[in-house]
N, C-alpha and C positions, 0 to 999 in steps of 0.2 A: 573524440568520442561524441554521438552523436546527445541531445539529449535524453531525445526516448530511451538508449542505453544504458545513459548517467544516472536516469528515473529508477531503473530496472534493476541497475545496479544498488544501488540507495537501497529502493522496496527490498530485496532481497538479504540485504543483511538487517533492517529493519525488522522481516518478519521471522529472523534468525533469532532475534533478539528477544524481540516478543514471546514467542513463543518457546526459549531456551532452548534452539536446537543448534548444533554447526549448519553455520551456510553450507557445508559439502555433502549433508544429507536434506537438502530440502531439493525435493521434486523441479524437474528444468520448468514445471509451470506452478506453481506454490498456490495454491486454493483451502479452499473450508472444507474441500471433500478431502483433502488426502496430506492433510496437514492437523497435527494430534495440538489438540488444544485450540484451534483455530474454532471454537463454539459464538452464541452471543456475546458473554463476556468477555471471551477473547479480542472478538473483532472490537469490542469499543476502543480497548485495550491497544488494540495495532491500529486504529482510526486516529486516536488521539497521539501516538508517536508517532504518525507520518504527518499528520495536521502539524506538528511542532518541529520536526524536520524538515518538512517543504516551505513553512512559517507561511501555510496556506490554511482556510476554513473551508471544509466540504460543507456543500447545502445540507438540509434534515433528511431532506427526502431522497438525496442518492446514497446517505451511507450504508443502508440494506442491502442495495444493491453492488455496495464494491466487494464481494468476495473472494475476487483472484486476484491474483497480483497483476497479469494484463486489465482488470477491470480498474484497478488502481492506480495505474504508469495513464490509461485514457484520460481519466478523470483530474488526477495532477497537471496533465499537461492543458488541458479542459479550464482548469480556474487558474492554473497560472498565465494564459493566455485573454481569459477574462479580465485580471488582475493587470494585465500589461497594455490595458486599453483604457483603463479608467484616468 
């Protein structure tokens, strides 16, 4: 399995979690529009269990911007590639 899929796979029961729903009702693309409780709170809420899963830190200033889960699988793979350089 590729990474990006492993990422996607991970995010997707992660935002299962977060947000108390079955993986088998969350949308093939899981976002803030169409995902019930996915709010500001929320998202800190699913920032901070994927930050502790990935055992990676988003910068301040992209976690506004991760509201899908593709926005999220980029951005993972974005500082764990940063991470793999240091």
């Amino acid at each position: 399995m590729s990474d990006h899929n492993n990422i996607r796979r991970r995010l997707r029961k992660i935002i299962a979690i977060v947000f108390e729903l079955e993986e088998s009702n969350l949308p093939d693309q899981p976002s803030s529009q169409n995902v019930s409780g996915w709010d500001s709170l929320g998202h800190i809420g699913l920032i901070l269990q994927v930050e502790d899963e990935f055992g990676i830190r988003f910068e301040t200033e992209a976690i506004p911007t991760l509201f899908s889960m593709d926005l999220l699988a980029d951005e993972i793979e974005r500082v764990q590639q940063s991470q793999a350089l240091r």
